[in-house]
N, C-alpha and C positions, 0 to 999 in steps of 0.2 A: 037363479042362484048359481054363480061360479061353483065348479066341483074342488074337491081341497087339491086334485093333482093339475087345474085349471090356475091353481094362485099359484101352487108351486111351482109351475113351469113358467107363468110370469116374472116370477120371482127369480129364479135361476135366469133366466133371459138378458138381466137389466144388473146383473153380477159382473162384474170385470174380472178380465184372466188374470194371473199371477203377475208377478212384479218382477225386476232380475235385481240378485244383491251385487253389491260391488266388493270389491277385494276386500277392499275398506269396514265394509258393513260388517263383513264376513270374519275378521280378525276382532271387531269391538263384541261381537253377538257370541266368540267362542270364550272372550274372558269374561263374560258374565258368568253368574255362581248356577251352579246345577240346580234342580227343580225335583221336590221331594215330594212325591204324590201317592194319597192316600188312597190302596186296590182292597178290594175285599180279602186279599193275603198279607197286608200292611205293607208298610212305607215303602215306594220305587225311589230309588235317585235316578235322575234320568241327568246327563250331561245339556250342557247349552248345543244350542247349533253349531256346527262345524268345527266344534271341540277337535275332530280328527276329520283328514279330510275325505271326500264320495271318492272309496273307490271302485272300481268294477272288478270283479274275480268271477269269471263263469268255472263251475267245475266240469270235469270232461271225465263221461262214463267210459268204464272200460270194462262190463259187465260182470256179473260172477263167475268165479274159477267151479271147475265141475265138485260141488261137494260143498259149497259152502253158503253159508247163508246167515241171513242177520242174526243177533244176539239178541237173548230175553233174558230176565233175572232168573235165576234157578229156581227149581223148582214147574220150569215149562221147557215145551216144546215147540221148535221152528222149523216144519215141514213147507217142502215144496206143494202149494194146492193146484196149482194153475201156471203154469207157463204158456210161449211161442203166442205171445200176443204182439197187438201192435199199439201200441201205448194204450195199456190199462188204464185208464184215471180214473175210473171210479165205479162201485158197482151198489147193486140192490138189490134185496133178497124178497119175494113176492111173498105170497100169504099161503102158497106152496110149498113153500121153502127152494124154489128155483133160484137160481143166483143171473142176473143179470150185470154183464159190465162192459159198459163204456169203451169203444175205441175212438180216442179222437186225441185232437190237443196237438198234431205235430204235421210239416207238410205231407208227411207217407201214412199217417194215419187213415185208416180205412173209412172213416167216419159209417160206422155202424154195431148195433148193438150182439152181442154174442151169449149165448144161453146155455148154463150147464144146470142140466138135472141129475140129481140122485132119487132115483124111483126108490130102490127100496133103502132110502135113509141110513145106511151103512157108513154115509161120512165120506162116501168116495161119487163123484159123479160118472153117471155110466154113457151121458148123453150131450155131446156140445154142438151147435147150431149156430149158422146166424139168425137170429134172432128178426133184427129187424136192418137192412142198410138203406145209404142213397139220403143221410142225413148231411146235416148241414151244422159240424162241431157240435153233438149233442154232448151233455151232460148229466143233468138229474132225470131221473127216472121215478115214476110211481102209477100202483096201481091204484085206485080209487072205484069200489063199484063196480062197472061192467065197463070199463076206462082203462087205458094204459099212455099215462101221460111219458111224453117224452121233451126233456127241455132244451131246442136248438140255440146256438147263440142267438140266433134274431126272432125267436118268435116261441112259445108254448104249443104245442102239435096234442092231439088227442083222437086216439084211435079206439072204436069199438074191438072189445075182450071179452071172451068168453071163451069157457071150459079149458082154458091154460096150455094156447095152443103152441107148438114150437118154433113156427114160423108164425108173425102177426102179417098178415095176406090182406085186410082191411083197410077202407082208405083213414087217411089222416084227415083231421081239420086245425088249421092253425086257430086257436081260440085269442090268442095275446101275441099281439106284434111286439117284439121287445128291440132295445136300439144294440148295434151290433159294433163291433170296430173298437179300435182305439189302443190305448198304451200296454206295450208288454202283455199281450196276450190277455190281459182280462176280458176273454171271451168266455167263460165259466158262468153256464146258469146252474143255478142246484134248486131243488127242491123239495118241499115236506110239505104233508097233510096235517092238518089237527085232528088231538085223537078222535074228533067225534067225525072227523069227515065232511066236514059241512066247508072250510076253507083249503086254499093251498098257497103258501107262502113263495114265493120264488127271489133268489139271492143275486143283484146284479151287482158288475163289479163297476169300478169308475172307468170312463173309458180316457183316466190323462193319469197321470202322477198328482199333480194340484192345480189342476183346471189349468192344464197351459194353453190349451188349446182351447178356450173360452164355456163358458159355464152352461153357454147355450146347449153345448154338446154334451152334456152330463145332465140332461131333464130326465127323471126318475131312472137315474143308475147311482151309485153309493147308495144303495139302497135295499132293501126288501120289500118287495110286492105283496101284497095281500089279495087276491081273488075268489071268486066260487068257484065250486067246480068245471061252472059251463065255459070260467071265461069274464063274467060279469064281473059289475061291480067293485072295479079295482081301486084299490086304495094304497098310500104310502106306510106303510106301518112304522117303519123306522130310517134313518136317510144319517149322512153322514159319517157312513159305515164305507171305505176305499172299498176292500173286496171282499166282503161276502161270501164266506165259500160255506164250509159243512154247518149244516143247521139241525138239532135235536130238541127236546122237549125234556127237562128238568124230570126224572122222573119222579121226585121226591114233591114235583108242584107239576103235573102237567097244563099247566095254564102258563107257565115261563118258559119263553122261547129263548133257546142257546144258539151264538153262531162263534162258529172262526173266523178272526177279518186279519186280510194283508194288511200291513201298514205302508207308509208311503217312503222315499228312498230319497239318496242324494242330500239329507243332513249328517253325514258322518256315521262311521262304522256303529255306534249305541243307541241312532236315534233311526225310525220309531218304532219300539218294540209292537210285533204284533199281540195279538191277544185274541183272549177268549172270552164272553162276555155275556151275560143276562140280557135280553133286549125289550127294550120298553115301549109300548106300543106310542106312535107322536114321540118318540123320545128323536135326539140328534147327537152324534158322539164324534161333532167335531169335524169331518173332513169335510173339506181342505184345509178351513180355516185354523183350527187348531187342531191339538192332539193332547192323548189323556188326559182329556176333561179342558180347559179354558191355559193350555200353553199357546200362545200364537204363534203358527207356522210363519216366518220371516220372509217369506217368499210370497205371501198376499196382502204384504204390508197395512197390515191393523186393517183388514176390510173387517164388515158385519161384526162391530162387537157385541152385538145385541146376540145373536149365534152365537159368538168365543163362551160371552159367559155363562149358556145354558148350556155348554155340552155337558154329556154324561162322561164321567170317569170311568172305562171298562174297569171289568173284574179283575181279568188274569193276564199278566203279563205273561209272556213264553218267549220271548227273545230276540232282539233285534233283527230282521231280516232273513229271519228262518223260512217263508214262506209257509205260513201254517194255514192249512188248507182241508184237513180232513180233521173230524169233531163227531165224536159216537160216545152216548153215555153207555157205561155198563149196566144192561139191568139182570143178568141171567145170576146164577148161584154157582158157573164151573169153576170159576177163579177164586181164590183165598179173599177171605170177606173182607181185605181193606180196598180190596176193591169196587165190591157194592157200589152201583150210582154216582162211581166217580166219571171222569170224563177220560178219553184218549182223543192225542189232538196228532194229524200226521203232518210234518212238518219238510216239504217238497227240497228246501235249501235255498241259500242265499247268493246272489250274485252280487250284489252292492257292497262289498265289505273287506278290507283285507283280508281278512281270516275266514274263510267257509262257517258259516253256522249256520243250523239244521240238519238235515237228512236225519232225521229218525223220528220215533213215535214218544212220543211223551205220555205220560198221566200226570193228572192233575185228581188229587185226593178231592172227596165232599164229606158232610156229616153235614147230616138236618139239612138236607139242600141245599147247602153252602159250601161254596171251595172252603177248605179245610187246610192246608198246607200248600208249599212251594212246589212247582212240578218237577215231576221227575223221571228221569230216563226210566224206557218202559222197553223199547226196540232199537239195536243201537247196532253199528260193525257196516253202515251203509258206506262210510269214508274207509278208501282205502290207500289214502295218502295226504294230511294236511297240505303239507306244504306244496305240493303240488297241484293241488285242490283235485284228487282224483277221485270215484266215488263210482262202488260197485253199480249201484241203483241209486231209486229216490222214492223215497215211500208218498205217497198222497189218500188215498180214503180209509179209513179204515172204518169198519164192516162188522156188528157184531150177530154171529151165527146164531140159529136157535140154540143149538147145541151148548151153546156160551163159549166158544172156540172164537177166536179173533180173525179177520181177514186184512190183510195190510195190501193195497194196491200199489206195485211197486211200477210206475209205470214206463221210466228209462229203464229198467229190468225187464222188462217185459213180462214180468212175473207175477203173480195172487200167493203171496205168502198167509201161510195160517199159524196164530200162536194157539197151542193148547196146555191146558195146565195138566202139571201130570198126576196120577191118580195115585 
């Protein structure tokens, strides 16, 4: 009996790459009428294709001034937690309460893991290490058991753990080959445990924009992995996801898997809002073929309709080409209760777009386990010049402490920003 990631990978094989529109296509597909899609926060209009045309805007860091630091709504506090890194991207907080984070993501990036402890829990760390180096663009982190998973671009690593040492000196075993390469850096693996321990899901991102580079090379990536702990038993859990990045557990249903996915680029500054989304297990939510829910992407000219029209509609929109990339439910009591169980999403910034949008941290409210309201600015002061597109930092994971203090990895700052609410 074929395995389901044995059909799938046939299946992807025997898919034709993208199409190219012509001038032509490209004027009749932007005067057609906008597309009005129903999200768990009600109606999106989303504009046709190429309404406005792709264009490129990189913003250009020019770090922070001594003394200043991002904005939170009043009522909180923005402390320096961690600086003098080499691109933060992302960190994890052990069963310790040790904080691990991520250097990788850039060509001077150190590609290795760094450890700060706070022994006697004061809120301030007395002890920083490297941790673990001589990685290969790591990412997700987690401890599981007497495991300390580390997620390199091309492969799942797992080293024997015990007694919560500061340097992990133990050899690694690669448990999961993962496929490596491809467009705009989607080298990002993340991952999470279910509460009970018994799976680990891991977040791969696509490695084209929409399969230009043929579909062969995108066999279980727009995706999320499902595995045992050993490595075994891997399955697709959910596919049609571009990138994949922070993944958390609904706390109000921990059986519903939450992720933040990039969307894809080059239809015009409003198209395609990334988002945030509930994920279904066998569920498809569209990529390449379409986007939010059965729009057909223009550029694989009407492939797989049979795919267009099961995709899933995500949840939550957050903003066209923000780059949302870090996803943390709140579940602690330090923040003022409308925040309970709602979500924070970190949103890295946009390059595709006239106008810069992203760099900051959003919330998205819940109630009864449901987004609840439109998101809204949470961490904001990262732009420090629109029109220029200049921009102190870029926030990417964010991190919630035991403490219920926020962690914002800021990681062209080079900095671990912490929000706390004030007392």
């Amino acid at each position: 009996m074929k395995t389901t990631i044995q059909i799938f990978s046939a299946f992807l094989i025997l898919t034709a790459c993208q199409g190219q529109v012509t001038k032509e296509e490209k004027e009749a597909l932007a005067k057609q009428p906008a597309n009005i899609v129903k999200t768990a926060i009600g109606d999106l209009t989303l504009p046709p294709p190429y309404a406005t045309e792709s264009k490129t805007k990189n913003s250009k860091v020019i770090g922070w001034p001594e003394g200043k630091t991002p904005i939170a709504p009043a009522g909180f506090t923005v402390t320096k937690f961690a600086d003098g890194f080499s691109n933060p991207r992302w960190s994890y907080i052990g069963p310790n309460n040790d904080i691990f984070v991520v250097e990788s993501g850039t060509r001077t990036s150190k590609n290795q893991i760094i450890i700060l402890r706070d022994k006697d829990k004061d809120g301030t760390y007395e002890t920083r290490e490297i941790f673990l180096a001589g990685l290969n663009r790591p990412l997700g982190m987690l401890i599981l058991k007497d495991f300390f998973y580390v997620a390199n671009t091309d492969g799942l690593y797992r080293y024997p753990y015990k007694n919560a040492p500061l340097k992990l000196e133990t050899q690694g075993t690669k448990i999961v080959e993962l496929p490596a390469g491809g467009y705009n850096n989607h080298w990002t693996r993340s991952l999470l445990a279910n509460p009970e321990g018994t799976k680990i899901y891991i977040g791969v991102g696509s490695g084209s924009n929409v399969g230009e580079n043929g579909m062969d090379k995108e066999i279980r990536r727009a995706a999320i992995l499902e595995i045992n702990p050993d490595g075994t038993g891997e399955k697709i859990y959910a596919d049609g996801l571009r990138n994949p990045m922070g993944m958390d557990w609904n706390p109000a249903n921990r059986k519903e898997l939450w992720t933040a996915v990039n969307e894809r680029d080059e239809l015009g500054d409003d198209l395609v809002p990334d988002y945030i989304t509930s994920v279904k297990r066998g569920g498809f939510y569209g990529w390449p073929y379409s986007y939010f829910g059965s729009i057909p992407d223009p550029r694989l000219k009407a492939q797989h309709k049979d795919l267009v029209k099961k995709a899933i509609v995500p949840d939550v929109p957050v903003g066209p080409h923000t780059a949302s990339l870090g996803l943390a439910f709140y579940t602690k009591d330090a923040f003022p209760a409308k925040y309970k169980n709602g979500a924070f999403v970190g949103q890295h910034g946009s390059w595709n777009r006239s106008k810069i949008s992203g760099y900051k941290v959003l919330f998205v409210p819940f109630k009864d386990g449901k987004p609840s309201g439109q998101p809204e600015d949470f961490l904001t002061g990262f732009i420090s010049d629109n029109d220029k597109a200049e921009v102190y930092g870029r926030p990417v994971a964010v991190t919630v402490m035991n403490d219920g203090s926020l962690l914002v990895n800021d990681d062209s700052g080079n900095t671990i920003w912490k929000v706390t609410a004030n007392k």
